[in-house]
C-alpha positions in Angstrom: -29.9 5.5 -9.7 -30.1 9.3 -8.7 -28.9 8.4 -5.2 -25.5 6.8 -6.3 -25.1 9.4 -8.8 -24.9 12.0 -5.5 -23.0 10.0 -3.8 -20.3 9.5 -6.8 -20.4 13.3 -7.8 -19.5 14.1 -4.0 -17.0 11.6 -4.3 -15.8 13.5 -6.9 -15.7 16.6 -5.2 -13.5 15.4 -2.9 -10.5 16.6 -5.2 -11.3 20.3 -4.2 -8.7 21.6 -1.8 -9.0 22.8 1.9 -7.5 26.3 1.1 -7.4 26.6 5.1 -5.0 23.9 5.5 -3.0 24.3 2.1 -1.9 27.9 3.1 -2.9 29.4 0.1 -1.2 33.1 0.0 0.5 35.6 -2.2 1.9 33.3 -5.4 5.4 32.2 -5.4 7.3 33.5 -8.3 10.9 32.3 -7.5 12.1 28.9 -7.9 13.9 28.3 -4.6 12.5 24.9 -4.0 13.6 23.3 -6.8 16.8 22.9 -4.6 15.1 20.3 -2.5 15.4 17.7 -5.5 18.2 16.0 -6.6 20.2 16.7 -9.8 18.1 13.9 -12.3 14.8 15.5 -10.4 15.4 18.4 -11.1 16.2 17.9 -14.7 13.0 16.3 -15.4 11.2 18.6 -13.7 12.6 21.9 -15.6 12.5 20.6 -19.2 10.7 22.9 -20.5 8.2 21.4 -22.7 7.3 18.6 -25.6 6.8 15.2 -24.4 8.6 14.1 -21.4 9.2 10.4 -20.3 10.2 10.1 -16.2 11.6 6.0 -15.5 11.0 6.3 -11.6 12.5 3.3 -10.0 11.1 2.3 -6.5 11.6 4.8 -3.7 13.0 7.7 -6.0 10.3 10.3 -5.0 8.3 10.1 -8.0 5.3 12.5 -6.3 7.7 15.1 -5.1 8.9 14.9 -9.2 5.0 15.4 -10.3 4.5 17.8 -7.1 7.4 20.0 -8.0 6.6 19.4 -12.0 3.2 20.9 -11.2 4.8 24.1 -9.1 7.4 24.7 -11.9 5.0 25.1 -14.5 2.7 27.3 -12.5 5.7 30.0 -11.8 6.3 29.8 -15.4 3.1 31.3 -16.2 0.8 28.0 -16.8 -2.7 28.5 -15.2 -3.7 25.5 -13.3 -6.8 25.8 -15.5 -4.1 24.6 -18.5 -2.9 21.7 -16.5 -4.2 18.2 -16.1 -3.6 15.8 -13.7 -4.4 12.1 -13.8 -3.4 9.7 -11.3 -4.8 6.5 -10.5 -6.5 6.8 -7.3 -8.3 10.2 -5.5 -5.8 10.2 -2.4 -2.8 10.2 -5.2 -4.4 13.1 -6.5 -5.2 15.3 -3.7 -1.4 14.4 -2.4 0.0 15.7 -5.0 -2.4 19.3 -5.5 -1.9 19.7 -1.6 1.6 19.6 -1.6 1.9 21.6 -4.9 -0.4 24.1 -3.6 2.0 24.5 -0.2 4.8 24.5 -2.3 3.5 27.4 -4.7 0.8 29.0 -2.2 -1.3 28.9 -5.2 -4.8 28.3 -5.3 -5.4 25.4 -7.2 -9.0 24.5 -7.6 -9.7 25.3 -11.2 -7.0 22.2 -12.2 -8.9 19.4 -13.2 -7.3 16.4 -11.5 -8.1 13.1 -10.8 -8.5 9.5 -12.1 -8.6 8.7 -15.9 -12.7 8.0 -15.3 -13.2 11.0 -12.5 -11.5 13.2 -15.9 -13.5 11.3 -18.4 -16.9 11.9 -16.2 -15.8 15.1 -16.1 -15.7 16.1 -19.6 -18.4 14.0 -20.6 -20.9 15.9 -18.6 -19.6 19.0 -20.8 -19.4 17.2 -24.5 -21.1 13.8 -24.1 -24.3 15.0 -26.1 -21.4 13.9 -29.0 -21.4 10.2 -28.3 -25.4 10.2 -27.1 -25.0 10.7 -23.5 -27.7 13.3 -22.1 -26.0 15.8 -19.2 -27.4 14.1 -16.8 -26.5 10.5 -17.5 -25.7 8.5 -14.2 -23.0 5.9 -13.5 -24.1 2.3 -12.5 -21.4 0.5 -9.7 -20.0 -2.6 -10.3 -23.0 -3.9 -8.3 -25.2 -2.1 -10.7 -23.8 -3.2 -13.8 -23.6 -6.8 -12.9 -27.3 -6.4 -12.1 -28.1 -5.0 -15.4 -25.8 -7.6 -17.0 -27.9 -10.5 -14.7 -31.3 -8.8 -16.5 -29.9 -9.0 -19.6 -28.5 -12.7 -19.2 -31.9 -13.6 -18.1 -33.8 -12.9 -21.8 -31.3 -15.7 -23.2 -32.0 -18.3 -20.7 -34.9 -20.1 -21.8 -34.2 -23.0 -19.8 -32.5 -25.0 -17.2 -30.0 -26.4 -19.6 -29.2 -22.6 -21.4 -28.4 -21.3 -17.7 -26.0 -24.2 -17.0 -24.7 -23.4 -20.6 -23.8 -19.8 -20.0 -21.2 -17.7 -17.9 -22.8 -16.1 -14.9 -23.7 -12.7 -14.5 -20.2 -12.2 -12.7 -18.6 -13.8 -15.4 -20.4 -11.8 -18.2 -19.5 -8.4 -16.7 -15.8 -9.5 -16.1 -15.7 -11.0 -19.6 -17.0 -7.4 -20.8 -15.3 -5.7 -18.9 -11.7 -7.1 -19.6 -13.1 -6.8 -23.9 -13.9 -3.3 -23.3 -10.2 -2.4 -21.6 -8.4 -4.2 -24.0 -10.8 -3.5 -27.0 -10.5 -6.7 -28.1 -13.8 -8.6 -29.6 -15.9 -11.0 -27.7 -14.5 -13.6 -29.2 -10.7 -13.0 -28.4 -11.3 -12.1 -24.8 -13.7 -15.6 -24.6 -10.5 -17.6 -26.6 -8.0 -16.6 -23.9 -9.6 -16.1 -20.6 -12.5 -18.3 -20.7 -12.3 -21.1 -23.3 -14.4 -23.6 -21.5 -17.5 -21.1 -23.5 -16.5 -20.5 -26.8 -19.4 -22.9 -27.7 -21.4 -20.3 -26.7 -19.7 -17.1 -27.9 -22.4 -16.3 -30.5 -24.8 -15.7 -27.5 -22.4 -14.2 -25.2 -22.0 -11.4 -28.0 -25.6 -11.0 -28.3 -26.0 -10.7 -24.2 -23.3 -8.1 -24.6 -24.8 -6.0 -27.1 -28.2 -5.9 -25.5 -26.3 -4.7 -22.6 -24.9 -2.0 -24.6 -28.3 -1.1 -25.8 -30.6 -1.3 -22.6 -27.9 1.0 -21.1 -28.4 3.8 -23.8 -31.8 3.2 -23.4 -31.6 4.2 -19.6 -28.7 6.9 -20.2 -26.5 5.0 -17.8 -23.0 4.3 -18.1 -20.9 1.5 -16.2 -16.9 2.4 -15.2 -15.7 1.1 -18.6 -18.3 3.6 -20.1 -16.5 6.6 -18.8 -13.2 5.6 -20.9 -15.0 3.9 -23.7 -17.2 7.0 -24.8 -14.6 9.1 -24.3 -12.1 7.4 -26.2 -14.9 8.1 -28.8 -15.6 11.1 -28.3 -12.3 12.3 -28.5 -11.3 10.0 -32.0 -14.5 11.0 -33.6 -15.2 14.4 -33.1 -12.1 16.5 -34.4 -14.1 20.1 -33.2 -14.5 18.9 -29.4 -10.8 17.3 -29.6 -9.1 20.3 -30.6 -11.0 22.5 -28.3 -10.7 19.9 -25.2 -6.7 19.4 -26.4 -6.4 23.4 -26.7 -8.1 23.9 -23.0 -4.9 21.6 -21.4 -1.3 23.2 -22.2 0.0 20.2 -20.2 -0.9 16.5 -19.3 0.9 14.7 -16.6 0.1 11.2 -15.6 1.1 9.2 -12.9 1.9 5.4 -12.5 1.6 5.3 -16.3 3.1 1.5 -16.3 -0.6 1.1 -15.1 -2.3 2.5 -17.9 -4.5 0.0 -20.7 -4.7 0.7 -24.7 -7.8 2.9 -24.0 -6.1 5.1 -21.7 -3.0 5.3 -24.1 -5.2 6.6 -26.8 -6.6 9.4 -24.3 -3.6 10.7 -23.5 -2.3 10.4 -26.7 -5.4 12.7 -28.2 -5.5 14.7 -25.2 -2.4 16.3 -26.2 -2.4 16.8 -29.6 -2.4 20.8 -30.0 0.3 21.3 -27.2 2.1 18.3 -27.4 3.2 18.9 -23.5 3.3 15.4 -21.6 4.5 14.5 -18.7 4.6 10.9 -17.8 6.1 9.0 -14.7 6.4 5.5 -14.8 8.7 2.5 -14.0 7.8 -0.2 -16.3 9.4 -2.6 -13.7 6.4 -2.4 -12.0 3.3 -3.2 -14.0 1.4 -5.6 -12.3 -2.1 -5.4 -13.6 -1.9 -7.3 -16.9 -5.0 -8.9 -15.8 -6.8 -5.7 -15.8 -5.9 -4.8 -18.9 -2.5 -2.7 -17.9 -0.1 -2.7 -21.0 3.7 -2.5 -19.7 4.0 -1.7 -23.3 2.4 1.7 -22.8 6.0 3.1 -21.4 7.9 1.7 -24.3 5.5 3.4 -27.2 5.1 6.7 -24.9 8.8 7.2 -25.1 8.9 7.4 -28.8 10.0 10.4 -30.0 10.3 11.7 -26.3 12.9 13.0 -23.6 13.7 10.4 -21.4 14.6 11.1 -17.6 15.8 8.1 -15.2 15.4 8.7 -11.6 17.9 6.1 -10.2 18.3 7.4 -6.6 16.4 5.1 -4.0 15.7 7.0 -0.8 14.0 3.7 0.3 16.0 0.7 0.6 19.5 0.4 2.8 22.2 -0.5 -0.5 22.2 -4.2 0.5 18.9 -4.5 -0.6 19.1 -2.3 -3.7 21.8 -4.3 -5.0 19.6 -7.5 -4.7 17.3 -5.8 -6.3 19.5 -4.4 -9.4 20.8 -7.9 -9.8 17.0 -9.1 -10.7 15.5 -5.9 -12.9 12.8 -7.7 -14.8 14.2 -8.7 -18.9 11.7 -6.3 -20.1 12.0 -3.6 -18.7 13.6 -0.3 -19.6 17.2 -0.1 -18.6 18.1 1.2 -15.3 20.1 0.8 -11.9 19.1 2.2 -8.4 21.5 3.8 -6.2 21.1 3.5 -2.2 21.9 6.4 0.2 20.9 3.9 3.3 24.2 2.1 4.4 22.8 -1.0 5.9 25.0 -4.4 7.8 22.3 -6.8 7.0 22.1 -8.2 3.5 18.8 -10.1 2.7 18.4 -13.3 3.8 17.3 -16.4 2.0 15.7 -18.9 3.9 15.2 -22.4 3.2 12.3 -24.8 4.9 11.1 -27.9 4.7 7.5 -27.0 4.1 5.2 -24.4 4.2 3.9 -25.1 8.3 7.9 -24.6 9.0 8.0 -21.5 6.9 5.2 -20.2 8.5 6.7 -20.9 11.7 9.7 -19.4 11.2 8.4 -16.3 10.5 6.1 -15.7 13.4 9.2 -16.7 15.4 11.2 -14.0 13.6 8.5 -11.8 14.4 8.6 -11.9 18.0 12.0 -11.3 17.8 12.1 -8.2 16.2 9.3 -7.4 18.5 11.2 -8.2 21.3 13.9 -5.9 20.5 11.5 -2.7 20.4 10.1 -3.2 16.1 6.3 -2.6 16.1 4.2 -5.0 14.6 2.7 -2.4 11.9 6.6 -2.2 11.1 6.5 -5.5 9.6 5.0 -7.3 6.3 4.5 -10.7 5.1 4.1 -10.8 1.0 3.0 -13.8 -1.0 2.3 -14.1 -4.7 -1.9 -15.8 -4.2 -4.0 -15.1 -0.8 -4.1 -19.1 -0.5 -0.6 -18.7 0.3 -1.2 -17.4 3.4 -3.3 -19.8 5.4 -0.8 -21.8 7.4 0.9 -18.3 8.1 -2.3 -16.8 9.5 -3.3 -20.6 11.7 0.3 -19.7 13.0 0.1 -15.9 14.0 -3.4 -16.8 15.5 -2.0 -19.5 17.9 0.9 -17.3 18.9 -0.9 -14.2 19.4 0.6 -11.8 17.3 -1.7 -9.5 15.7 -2.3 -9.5 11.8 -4.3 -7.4 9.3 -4.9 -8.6 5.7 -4.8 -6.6 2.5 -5.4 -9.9 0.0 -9.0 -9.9 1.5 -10.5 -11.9 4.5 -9.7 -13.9 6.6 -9.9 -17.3 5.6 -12.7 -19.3 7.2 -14.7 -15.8 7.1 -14.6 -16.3 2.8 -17.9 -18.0 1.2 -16.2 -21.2 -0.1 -14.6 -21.8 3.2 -17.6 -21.2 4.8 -18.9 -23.8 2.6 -16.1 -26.8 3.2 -16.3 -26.5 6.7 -19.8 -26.6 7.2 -19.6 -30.1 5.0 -17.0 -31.4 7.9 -19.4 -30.0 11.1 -21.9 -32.0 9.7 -19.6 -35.5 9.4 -18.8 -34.4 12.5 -22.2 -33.2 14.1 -24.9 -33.8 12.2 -27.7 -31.8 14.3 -26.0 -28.4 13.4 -29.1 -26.8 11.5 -26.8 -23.9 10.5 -24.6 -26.4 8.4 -27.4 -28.0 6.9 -29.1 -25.0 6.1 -25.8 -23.8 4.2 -25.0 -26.9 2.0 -28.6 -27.3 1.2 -28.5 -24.2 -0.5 -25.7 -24.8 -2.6 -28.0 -27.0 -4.8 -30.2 -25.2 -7.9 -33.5 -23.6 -6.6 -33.4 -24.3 -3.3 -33.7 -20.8 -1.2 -33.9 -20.4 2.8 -37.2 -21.3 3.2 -36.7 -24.3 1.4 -33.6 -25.4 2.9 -34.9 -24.5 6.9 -38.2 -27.1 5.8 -35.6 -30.3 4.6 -33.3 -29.7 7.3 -36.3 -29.4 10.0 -37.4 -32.8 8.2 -33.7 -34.6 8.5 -33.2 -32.7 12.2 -37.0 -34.7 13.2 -35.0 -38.0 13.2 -32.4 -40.0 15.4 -29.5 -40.3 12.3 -29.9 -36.9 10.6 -27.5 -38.1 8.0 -29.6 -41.1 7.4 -33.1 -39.5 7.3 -31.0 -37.4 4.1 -29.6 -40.3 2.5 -33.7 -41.6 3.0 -35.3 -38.7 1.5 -36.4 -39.0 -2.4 -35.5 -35.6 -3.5 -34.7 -35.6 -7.1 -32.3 -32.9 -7.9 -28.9 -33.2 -9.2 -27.2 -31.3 -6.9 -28.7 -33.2 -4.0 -28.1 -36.6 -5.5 -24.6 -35.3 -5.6 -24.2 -34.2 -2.0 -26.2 -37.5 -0.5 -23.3 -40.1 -2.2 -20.4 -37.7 -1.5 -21.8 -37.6 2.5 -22.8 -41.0 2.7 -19.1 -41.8 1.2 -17.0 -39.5 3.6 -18.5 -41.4 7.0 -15.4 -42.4 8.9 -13.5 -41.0 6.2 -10.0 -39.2 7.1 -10.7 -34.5 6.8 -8.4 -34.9 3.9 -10.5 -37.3 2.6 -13.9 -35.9 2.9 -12.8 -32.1 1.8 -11.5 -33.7 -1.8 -14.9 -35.7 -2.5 -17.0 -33.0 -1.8 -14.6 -30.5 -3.3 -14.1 -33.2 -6.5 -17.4 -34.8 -6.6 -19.5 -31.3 -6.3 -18.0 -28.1 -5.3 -15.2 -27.3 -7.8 -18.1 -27.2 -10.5 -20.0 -25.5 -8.5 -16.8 -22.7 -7.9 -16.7 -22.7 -11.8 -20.1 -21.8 -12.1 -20.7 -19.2 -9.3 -17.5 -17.3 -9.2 -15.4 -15.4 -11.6 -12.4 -16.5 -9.8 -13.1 -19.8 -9.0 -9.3 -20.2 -9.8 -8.3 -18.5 -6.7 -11.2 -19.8 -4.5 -10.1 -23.8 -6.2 -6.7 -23.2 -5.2 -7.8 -22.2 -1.7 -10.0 -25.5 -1.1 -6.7 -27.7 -2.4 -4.1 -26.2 0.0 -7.4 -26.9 2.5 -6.7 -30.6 1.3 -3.2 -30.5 1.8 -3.1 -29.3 5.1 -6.2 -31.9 6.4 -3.4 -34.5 5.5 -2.0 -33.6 8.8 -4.9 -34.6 10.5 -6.2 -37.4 11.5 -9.6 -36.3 13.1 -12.4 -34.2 11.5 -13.2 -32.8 14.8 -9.1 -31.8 15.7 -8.8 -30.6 12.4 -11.8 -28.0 12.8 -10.7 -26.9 16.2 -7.5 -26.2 14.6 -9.0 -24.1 12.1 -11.9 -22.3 14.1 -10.4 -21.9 17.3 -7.1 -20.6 16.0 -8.5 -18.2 14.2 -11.3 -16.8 17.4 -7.9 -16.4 19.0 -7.0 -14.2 16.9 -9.6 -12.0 16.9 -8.9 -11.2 20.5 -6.0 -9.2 20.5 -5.7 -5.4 20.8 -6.4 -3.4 17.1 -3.5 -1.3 17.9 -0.4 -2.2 15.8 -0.5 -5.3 13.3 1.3 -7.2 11.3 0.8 -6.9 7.8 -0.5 -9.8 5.3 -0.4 -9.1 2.4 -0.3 -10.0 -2.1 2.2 -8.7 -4.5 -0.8 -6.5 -6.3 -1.9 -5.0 -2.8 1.6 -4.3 -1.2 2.6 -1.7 -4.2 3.1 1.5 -3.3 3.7 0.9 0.3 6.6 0.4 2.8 7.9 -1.9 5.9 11.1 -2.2 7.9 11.0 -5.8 7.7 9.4 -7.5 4.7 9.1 -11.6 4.2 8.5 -12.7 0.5 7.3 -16.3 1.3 6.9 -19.1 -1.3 9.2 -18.1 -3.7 9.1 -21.9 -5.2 8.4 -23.0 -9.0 4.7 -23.1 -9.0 3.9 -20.6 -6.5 5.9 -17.4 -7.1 6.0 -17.7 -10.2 3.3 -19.1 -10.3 2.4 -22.2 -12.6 -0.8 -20.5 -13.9 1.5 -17.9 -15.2 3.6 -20.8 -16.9 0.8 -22.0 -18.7 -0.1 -18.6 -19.6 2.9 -17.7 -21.1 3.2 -14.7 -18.6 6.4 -15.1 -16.8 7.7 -12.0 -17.6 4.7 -10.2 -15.5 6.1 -12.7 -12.6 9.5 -11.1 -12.9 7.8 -7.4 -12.2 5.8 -9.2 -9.1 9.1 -10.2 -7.4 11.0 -7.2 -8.4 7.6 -5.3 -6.6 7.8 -7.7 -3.5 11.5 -7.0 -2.3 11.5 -3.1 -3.3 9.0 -3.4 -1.0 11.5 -3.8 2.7 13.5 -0.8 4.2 16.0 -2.6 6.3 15.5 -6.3 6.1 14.8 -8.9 4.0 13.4 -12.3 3.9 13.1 -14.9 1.3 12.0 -17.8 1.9 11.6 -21.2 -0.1 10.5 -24.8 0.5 11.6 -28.1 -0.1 8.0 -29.1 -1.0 6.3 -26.4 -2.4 2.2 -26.1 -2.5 2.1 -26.5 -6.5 3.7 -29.6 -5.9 0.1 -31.1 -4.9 -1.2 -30.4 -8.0 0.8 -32.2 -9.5 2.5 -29.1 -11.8 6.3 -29.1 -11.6 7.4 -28.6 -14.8 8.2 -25.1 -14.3 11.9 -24.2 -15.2 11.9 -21.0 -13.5 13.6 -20.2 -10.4 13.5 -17.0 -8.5 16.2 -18.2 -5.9 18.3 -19.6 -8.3 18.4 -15.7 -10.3 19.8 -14.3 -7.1 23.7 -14.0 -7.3 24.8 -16.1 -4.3 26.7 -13.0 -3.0 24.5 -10.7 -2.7 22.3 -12.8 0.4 22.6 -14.9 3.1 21.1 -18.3 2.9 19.5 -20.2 6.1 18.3 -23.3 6.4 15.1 -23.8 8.9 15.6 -27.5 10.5 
């Protein structure tokens, strides 16, 4: 435990400023630069005080309005002692204290700024004696904490049929994690995210509060933690929240459409002796319900406070802002963008057949803008889930072009792929030990050295597949996988990926991962595409040697891959939305959910994401169309007004 508690405090540290290359000097006392802003910039920035509510819509320079907020109030007299900065990730912060630092030529390391938990840890080490946290309490990882949670889970499971009963470690902490963020009970967070164990729920809350307990025992504290205890702190303790709300003459927060009930509250008690915040936010753009991140936040923050829109989008040529005024999510707070880009292409909807001629057309428009002098890094392809992208990635792979991805890794590098293919070696090769070894230890209690003695056993004899089929091993699992492989023999890929995937692996997913949804979805666009197939063997060249292809070109500049949640914040000069069909974007899980209004602030995300051109692109069969789920009345293509875009059709 000490060791990461170094590593996280020089992590925190980090926030300091390199006085060197900030050009710290005599103070600035005039105001000169507030000239660089325009007019609504400027006015939020030089209201003077009370609570202050800035509606930043994409590309409107909402750091320069928090940089310049922060220099303002320092040549008005405010010590950066008195000011407090949260943001919601370290770079963010240091941005933002660098440039206000070169801006004012003031030194600036006595402002605390930071994430919500790098400021919670902060004061905690100062005042958490209040909510029983000794000084030197240390902070467990996510790795940590699900380890603890795994300890915990492990006094409850007093036999074979209990550990089948109850959610995994992984699941336990996300559960937790999600009631902690939300503070909602147990029982409510079990009821809407994971329903399939409310029959359990009386010993999921005792695993949790044992959890609670085993980490005061150790003076430990998990992420939550930091927010949680001071939450309390701060609610309970009027003394230490006056003196801590005294300390801070102003609060500014950043992407404050990101914020959760718990981080509400802070802010809320933060600033209750000055009453000075300053908030930037664009409701348009909150994203992270599934953390926790109430859009909500932006509408109950504005009560009672000044409202400044910042309308002006530096980003986006007009053609693309007006798409993107025509489709401001319902919910949001009222607002239209203005474009100072002229632009002569308006965005372009595409229509394809399927998603292979989708993904076709795009590398294809790729290499043209390639061609004519674009970079690759100037390009990005966004998609609503990471399954979305697998056809596009077999695609860029044959044809060379280079690719990065944000949603996470490549595809047949991920466990559960890993897993499915290794299945289909075997129906196609059964002497691969390496294959053996992995599917053997997808069964309960059966480790390497187990696995490496039944596969040496089957590998001893002529038909490897038949010496399995032979062998009287009585667990489940294995029973399982010997009638699922003796049933796929001469099967078509398609075939043999949904019995295993039906027969064995999809409750294995549910089990093993917290989001099995993701990694299901991933194995049944696996299906779909087998159907193309009609070989085992062509089908796995496809995928495997596609994808070494890949790997071999140059890591200089690459095309970007990437989901809504990852692309925000950043930028390309060509963007593709793909897969903008009922089911997928939005998607149907969303339907079910009752979430569709958090789809509308995905897409509005995705196309404020392209400087100069646009791409949307739909298909006549859609992937949610193989599972079967096509009641969904929602239509992003069908929003846009027709004469605002282009449309194509792929033949």
């Amino acid at each position: 435990m000490e060791s990461k508690e170094v590593r996280i405090d020089k992590e925190f540290k980090d926030y300091k400023i390199n006085r060197e290359t900030a050009q710290v000097g005599v103070p600035r006392t005039d105001a000169s630069f507030l000239n660089e802003l325009d007019e609504e910039q400027k006015s939020a920035v030089v209201e003077p005080g009370g609570k202050i509510v800035v509606i930043a819509g994409p590309g409107s320079g909402k750091t320069r309005v928090i940089t310049y907020k922060i220099a303002h109030l320092l040549i008005t007299g405010i010590k950066p002692s008195e000011i407090l900065l949260v943001t919601f990730t370290r770079a963010a912060a240091r941005e933002m204290i660098e440039r206000a630092q070169r801006v004012t030529k003031t030194d600036l390391n006595d402002m605390l700024a930071g994430t919500f938990h790098h400021v919670c840890n902060t004061l905690l080490r100062k005042y958490g004696n209040a909510v029983d946290l000794k000084p030197n309490f240390t902070i467990l990882d996510e790795g940590d904490a699900k380890s603890l949670m795994k300890f915990v889970r492990s006094r409850f499971v007093t036999s074979k049929q209990m550990n089948k009963a109850l959610p995994t470690n992984n699941e336990l902490y996300s559960l937790y994690s999600y009631m902690n963020n939300t503070l909602s009970t147990p029982y409510e967070v079990v009821l809407k995210r994971a329903k399939r164990w409310i029959n359990v729920i009386d010993v999921i809350e005792r695993i949790f509060q044992e959890y609670t307990l085993e980490k005061g025992k150790q003076n430990v504290v998990d992420y939550d933690d930091l927010l949680i205890k001071m939450l309390q702190l701060l609610e309970n303790n009027e003394h230490i929240r006056e003196a801590i709300s005294s300390k801070f003459r102003w609060i500014l927060v950043d992407e404050f459409q990101d914020t959760n009930i718990v981080q509400l509250k802070i802010v809320q008690l933060l600033s209750q002796v000055h009453g000075n915040i300053f908030v930037v936010a664009d409701d348009s753009q909150s994203i992270y319900f599934f953390r926790g991140a109430r859009f909500e936040n932006v509408r109950e923050i504005m009560n009672n406070a000044k409202t400044f829109k910042i309308q002006t989008n530096y980003r986006s040529t007009d053609k693309i802002v007006d798409l993107v005024n025509s489709v401001i999510p319902r919910s949001s707070v009222p607002k239209r963008l203005r474009s100072v880009r002229p632009g002569s292409q308006k965005p372009i909807v595409v229509n394809t057949y399927d998603h292979f001629d989708e993904a076709s057309f795009v590398a294809q428009q790729i290499i043209s803008y390639v061609d004519e002098g674009a970079n690759y890094s100037d390009i990005a392809v966004i998609y609503r889930a990471h399954s979305h992208s697998l056809e596009l990635q077999l695609e860029l792979a044959k044809r060379s072009i280079p690719f990065r991805i944000l949603s996470g890794i490549r595809f047949t590098e991920s466990a559960h792929a890993k897993d499915v293919i290794a299945f289909l070696k075997l129906m196609v090769n059964p002497f691969e030990t390496i294959s053996w070894m992995r599917i053997l230890k997808l069964s309960e209690n059966v480790g390497d050295a187990t696995a490496e003695k039944i596969a040496n056993q089957i590998l001893s004899q002529e038909s490897p597949i038949d010496a399995f089929l032979a062998m009287g091993i009585k667990s489940a699992n294995i029973v399982e996988i010997k009638e699922i492989m003796d049933y796929c023999r001469g099967k078509l890929p398609s075939e043999q990926i949904e019995r295993f995937y039906e027969g064995f692996y999809k409750n294995y997913l549910e089990v093993e991962y917290v989001d099995f949804r993701d990694r299901e979805e991933d194995i049944e666009r696996l299906i779909e595409m087998a159907k193309f197939y009609d070989s085992t063997q062509d089908f796995l060249n496809e995928l495997l040697i596609s994808e070494d292809v890949g790997r071999q070109t140059e890591d200089e500049g690459k095309v970007t891959l990437t989901t809504v949640h990852q692309a925000k914040g950043l930028e390309w000069k060509v963007v593709f939305v793909i897969g903008v069909n009922p089911g997928d974007f939005p998607h149907f899980l969303a339907v079910k959910d009752g979430t569709l209004d958090e789809e509308e602030r995905l897409f509005y995300v995705a196309i404020t994401r392209a400087k100069d051109y646009l791409y949307i692109s739909h298909s006549v069969l859609s992937r949610s169309n193989y599972r079967g789920f096509k009641d969904v009345d929602r239509d992003f293509i069908e929003d846009i007004p027709p004469q605002l875009v282009e449309f194509w059709r792929v033949r």
